[in-house]
Biopython code that builds the backbone (N, CA, C, O; Angstrom):
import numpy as np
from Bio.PDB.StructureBuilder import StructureBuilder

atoms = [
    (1, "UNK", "N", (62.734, 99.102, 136.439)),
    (1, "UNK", "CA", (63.064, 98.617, 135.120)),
    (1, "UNK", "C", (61.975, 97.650, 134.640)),
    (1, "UNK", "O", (61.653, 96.744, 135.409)),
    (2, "UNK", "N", (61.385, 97.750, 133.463)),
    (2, "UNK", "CA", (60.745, 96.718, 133.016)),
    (2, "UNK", "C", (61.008, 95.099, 132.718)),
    (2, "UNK", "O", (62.163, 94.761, 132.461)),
    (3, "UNK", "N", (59.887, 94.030, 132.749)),
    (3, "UNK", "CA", (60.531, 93.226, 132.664)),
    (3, "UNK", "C", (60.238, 92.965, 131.147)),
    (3, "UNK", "O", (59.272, 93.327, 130.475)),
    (4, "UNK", "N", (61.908, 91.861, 130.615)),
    (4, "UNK", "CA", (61.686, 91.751, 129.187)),
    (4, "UNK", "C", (61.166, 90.425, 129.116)),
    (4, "UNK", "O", (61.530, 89.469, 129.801)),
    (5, "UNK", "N", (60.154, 90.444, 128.100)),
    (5, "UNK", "CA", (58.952, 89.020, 128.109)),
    (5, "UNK", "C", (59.734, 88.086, 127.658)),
    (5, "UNK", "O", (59.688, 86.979, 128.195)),
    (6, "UNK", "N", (60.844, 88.393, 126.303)),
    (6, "UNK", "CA", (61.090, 87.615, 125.843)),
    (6, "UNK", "C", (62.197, 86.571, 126.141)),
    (6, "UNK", "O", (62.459, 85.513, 125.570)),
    (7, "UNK", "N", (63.045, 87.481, 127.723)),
    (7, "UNK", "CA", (64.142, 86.686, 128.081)),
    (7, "UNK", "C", (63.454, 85.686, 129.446)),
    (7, "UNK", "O", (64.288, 85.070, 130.109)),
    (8, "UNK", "N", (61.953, 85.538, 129.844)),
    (8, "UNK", "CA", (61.860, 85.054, 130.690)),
    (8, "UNK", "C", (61.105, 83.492, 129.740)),
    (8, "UNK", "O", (60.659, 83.337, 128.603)),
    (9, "UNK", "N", (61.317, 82.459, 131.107)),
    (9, "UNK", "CA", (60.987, 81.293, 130.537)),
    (9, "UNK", "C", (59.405, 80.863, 130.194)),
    (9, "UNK", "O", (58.929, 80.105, 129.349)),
    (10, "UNK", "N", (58.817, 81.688, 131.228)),
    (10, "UNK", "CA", (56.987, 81.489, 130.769)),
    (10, "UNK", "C", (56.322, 82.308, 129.308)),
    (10, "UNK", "O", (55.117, 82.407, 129.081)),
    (11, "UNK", "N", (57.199, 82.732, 128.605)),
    (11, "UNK", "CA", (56.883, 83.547, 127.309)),
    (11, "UNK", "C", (57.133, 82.551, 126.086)),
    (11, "UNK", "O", (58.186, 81.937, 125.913)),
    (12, "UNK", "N", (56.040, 82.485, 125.288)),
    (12, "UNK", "CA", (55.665, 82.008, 124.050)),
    (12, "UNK", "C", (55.219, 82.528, 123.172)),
    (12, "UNK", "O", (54.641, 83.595, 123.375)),
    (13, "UNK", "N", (55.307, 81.969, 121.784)),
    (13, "UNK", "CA", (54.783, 82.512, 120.956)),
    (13, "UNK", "C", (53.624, 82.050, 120.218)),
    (13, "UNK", "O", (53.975, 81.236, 119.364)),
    (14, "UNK", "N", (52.210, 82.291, 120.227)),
    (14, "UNK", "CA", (51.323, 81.382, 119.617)),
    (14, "UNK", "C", (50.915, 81.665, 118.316)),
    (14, "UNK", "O", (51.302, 82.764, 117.919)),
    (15, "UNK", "N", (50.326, 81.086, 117.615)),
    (15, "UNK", "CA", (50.142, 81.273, 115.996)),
    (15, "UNK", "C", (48.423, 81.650, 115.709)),
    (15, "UNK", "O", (47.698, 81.495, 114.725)),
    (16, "UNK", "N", (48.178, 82.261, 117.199)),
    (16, "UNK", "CA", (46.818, 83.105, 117.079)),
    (16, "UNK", "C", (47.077, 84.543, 116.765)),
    (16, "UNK", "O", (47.832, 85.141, 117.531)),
    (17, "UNK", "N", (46.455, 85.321, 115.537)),
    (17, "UNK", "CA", (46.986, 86.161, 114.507)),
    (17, "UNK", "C", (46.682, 87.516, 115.490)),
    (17, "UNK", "O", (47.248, 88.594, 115.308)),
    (18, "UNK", "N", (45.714, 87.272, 116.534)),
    (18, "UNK", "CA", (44.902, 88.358, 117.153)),
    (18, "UNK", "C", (45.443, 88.313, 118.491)),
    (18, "UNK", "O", (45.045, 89.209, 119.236)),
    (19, "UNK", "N", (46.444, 87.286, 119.075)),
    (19, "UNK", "CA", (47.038, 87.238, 120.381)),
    (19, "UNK", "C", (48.379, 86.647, 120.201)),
    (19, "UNK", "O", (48.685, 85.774, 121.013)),
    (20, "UNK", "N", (49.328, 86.995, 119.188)),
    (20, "UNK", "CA", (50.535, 86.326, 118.974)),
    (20, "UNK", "C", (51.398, 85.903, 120.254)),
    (20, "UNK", "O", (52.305, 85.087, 120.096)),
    (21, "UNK", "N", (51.157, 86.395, 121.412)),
    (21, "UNK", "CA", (52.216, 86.645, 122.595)),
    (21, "UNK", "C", (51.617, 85.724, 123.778)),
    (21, "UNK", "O", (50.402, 85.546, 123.873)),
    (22, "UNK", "N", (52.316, 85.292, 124.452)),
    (22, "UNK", "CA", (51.515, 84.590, 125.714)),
    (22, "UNK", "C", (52.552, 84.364, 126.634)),
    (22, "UNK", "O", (53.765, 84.478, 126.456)),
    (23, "UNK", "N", (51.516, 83.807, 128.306)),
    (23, "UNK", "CA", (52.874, 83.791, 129.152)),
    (23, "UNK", "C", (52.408, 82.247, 129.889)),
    (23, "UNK", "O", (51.227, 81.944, 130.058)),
    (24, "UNK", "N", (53.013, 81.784, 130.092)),
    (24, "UNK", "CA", (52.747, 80.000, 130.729)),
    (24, "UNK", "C", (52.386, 80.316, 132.560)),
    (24, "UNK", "O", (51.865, 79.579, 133.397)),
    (25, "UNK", "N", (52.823, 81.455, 132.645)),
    (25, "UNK", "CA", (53.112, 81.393, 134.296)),
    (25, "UNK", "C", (51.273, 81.653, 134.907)),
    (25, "UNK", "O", (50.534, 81.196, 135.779)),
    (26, "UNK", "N", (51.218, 82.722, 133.740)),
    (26, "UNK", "CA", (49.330, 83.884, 134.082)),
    (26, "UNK", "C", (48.466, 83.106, 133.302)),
    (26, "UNK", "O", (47.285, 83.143, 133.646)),
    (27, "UNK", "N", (48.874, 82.134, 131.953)),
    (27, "UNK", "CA", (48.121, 81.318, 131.447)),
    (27, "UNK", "C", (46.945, 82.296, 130.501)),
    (27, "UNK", "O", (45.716, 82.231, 130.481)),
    (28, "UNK", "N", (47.864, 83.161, 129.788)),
    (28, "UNK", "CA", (47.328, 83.935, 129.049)),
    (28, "UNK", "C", (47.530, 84.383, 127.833)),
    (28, "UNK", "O", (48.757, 84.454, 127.764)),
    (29, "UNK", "N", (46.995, 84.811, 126.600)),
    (29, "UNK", "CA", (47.729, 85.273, 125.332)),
    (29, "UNK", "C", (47.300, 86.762, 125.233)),
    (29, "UNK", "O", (46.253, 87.207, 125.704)),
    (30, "UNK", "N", (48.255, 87.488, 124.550)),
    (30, "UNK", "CA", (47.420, 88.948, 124.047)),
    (30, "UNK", "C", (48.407, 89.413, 122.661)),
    (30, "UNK", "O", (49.115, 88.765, 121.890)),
    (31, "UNK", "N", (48.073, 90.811, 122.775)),
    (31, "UNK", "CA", (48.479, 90.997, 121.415)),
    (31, "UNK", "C", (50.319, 91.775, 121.479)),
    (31, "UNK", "O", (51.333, 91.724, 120.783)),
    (32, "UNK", "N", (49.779, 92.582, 123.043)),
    (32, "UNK", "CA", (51.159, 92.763, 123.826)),
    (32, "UNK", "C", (51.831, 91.778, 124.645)),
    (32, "UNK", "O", (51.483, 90.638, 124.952)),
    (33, "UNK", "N", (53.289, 92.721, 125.059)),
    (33, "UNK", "CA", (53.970, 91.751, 126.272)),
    (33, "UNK", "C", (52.992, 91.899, 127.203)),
    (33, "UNK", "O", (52.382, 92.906, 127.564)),
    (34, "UNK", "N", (52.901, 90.375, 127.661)),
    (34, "UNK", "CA", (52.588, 90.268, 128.821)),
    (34, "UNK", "C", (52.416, 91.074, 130.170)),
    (34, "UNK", "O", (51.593, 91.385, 131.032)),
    (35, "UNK", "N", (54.014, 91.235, 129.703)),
    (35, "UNK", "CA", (54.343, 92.303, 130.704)),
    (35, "UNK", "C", (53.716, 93.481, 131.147)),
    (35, "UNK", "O", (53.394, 93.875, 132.268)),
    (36, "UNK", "N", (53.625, 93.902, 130.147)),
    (36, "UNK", "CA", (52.656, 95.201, 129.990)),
    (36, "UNK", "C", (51.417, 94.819, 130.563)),
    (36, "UNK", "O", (51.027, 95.330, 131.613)),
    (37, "UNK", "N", (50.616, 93.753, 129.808)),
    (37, "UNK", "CA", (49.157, 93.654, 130.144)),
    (37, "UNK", "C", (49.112, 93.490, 132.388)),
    (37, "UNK", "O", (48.221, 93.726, 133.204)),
    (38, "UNK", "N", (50.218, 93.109, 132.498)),
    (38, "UNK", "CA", (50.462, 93.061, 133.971)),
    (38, "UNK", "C", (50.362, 94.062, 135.000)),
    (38, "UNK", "O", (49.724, 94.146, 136.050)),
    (39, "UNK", "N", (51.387, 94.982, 134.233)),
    (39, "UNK", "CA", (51.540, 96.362, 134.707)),
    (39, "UNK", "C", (50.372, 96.969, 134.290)),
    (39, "UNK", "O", (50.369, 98.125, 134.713)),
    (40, "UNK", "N", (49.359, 96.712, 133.642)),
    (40, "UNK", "CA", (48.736, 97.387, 133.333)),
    (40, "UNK", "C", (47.538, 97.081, 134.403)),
    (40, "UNK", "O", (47.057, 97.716, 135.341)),
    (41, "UNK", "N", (47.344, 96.095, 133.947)),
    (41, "UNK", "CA", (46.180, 95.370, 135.145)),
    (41, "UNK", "C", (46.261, 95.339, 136.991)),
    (41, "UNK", "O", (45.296, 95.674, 137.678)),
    (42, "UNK", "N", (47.431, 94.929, 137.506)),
    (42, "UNK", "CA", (48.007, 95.391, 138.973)),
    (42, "UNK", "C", (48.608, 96.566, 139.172)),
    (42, "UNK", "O", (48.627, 97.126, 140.269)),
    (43, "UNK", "N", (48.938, 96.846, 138.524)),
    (43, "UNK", "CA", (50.377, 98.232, 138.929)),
    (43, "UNK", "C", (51.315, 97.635, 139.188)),
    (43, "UNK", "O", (52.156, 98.519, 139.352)),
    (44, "UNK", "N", (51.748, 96.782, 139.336)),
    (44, "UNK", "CA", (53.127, 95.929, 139.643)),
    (44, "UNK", "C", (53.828, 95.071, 138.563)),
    (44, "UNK", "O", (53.214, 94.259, 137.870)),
    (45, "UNK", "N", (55.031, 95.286, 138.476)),
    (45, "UNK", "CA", (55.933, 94.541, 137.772)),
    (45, "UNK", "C", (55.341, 92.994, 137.815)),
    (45, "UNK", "O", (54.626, 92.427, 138.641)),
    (46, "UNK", "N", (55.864, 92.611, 136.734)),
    (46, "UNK", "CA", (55.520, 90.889, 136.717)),
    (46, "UNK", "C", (56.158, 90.256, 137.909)),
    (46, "UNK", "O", (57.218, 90.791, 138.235)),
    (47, "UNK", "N", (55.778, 89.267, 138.625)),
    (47, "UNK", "CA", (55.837, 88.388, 140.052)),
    (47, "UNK", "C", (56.369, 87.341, 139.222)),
    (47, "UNK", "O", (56.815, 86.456, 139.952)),
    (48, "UNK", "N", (56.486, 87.116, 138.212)),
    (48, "UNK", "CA", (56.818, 85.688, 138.374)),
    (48, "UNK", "C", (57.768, 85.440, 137.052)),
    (48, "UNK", "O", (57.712, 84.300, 136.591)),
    (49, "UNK", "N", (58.635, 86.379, 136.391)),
    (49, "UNK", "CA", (59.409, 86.086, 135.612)),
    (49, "UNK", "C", (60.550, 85.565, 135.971)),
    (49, "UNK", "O", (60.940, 85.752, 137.123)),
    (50, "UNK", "N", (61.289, 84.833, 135.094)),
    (50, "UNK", "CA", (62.115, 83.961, 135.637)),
    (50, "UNK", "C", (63.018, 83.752, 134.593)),
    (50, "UNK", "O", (62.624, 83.026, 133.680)),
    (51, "UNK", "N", (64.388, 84.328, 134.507)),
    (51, "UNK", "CA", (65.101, 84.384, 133.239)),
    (51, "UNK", "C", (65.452, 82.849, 132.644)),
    (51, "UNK", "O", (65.243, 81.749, 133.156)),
    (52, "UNK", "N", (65.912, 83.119, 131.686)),
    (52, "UNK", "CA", (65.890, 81.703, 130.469)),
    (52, "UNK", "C", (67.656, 81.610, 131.000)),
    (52, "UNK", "O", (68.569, 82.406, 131.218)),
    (53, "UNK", "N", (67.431, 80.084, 131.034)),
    (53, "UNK", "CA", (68.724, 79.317, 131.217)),
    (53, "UNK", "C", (69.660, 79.638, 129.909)),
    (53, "UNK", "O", (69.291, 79.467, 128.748)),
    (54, "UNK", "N", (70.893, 80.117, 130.301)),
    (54, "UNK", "CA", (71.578, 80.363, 129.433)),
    (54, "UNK", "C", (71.850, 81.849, 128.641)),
    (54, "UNK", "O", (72.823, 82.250, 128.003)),
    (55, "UNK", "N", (70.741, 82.384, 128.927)),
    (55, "UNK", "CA", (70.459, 84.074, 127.931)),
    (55, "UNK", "C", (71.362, 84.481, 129.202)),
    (55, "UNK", "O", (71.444, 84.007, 130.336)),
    (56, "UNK", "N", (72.085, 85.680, 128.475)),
    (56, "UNK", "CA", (73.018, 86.487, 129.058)),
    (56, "UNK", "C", (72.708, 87.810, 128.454)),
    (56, "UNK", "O", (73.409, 88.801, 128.662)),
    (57, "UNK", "N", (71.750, 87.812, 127.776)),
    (57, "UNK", "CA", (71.539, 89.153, 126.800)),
    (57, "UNK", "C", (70.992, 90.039, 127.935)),
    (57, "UNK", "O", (70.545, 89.550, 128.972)),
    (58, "UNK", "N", (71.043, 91.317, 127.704)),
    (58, "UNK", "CA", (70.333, 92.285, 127.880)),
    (58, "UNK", "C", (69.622, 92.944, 127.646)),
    (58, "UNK", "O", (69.346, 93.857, 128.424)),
]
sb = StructureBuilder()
sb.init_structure("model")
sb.init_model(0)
sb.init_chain("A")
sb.init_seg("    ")
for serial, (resi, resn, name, xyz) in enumerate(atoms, 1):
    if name == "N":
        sb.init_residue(resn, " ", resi, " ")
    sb.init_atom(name, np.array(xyz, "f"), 0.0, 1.0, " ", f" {name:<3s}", serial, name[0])
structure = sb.get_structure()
């Protein structure tokens, strides 16, 4: 299953027009999820997501 960027706690949003997305954990911005750029770069699911206190969403 993929991971979702937006329910984990290292995901932000920055107000760079060309990298809106970023993650606190990899210390990175892009234009995709994170996530993706992860899977894309290792072959492996993100290592270090960590769901948001309180989200119950799915």
């Amino acid at each position: 299953m993929a991971v979702n960027c937006f329910q984990c706690q290292h995901f932000f949003v920055t107000w760079d027009q060309r990298s809106p997305r970023g993650c606190k954990a990899y210390e990175f911005k892009t234009r995709e999820l994170p996530s993706v750029v992860v899977k894309r770069s290792s072959g492996m699911e993100c290592l270090k997501f960590v769901q948001k206190k309180g989200d119950v969403r799915r």
